[in-house]
N, C-alpha and C positions, 0 to 999 in steps of 0.2 A: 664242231661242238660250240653250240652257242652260252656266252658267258655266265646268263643266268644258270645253267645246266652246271656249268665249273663252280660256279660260288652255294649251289643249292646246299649241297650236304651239310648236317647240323654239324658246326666244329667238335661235339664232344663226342661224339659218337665218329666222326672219323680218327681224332686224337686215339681213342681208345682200339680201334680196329686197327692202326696202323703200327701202334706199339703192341698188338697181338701178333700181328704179322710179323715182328721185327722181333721178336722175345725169344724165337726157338724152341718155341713150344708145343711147336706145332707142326706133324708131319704134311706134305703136300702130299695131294692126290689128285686125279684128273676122273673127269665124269660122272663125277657125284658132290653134293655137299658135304659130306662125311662118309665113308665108309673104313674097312678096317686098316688101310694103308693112313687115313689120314684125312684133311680135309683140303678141299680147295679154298680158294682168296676167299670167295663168298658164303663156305660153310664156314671160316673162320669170322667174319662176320656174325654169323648167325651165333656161334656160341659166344661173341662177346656178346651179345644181345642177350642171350639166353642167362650168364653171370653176371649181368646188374639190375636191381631192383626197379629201376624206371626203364627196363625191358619184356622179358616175359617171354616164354615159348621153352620147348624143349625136345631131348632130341628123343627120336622112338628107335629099337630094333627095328625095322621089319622082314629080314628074311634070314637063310644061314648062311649067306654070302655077306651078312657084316655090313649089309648099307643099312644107312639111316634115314630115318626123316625129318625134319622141324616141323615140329605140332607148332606151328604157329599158322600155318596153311596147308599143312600136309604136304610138303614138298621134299622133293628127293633131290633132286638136281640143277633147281633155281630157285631164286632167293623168294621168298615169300612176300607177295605186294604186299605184305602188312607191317611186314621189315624194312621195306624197301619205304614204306609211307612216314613210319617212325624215326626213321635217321634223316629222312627228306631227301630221297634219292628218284629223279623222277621217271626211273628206268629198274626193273626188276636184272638188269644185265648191262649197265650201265659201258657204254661206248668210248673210250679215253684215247687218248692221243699218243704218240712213242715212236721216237725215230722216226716219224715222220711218214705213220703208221696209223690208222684206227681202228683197231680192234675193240670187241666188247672184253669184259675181265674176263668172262668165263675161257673166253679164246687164249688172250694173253696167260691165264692160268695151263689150259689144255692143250693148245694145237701149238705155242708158242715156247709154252714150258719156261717161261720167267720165274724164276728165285719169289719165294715171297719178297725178299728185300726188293726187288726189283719192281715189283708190282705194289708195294708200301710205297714204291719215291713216286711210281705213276699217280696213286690216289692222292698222295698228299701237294701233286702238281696238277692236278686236272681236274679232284673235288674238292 
């Protein structure tokens, strides 16, 4: 990962995303941004975006299985380039570093099943 990519994200919008991640507020879920289990790292992103005013978007039902979307590009299961442009993230699935390790979040969230807290100390060392 090259440096600029580590320094890109707007501080306040990571500040804020990483104290959602760390607050407990939040159930994890794997393979979707929201659905009725909970949310992943990057649906958790999304509704901090969605609860401040110089964000925008919001979540929809869409089926009777409880998933959701972000009307902010109609995405189900990855961040929406319009999220991802707003926080200044230059990856809709951004690729971070761990153990010595490089996985994207959505991986570190699913296939790896990292703690939000753990996935909070990756963002706040690698964005």
């Amino acid at each position: 990962m090259t440096q600029s990519i580590r320094n890109r994200m707007d501080p306040k919008w990571k500040k804020r995303w990483v104290k959602a991640l760390r607050s407990g507020k939040y159930m994890q879920t794997t393979g979707a941004l929201q659905n009725a289990n909970g949310f992943c790292c990057l649906g958790v992103l999304c509704d901090v975006v969605a609860k401040h005013k110089d964000g925008g978007g919001m979540w929809r039902k869409i089926d009777d299985y409880n998933h959701f979307e972000f009307q902010h590009d109609d995405c189900v299961s990855e961040l929406p380039a319009s999220v991802a442009e707003l926080v200044k993230l230059d990856d809709t699935d951004p690729t971070v570093a761990s153990g010595g390790k490089k996985r994207c979040l959505s991986r570190w969230n699913d296939g790896s099943k990292l703690s939000f807290e753990r996935i909070a100390n990756i963002i706040e060392r690698e964005l």
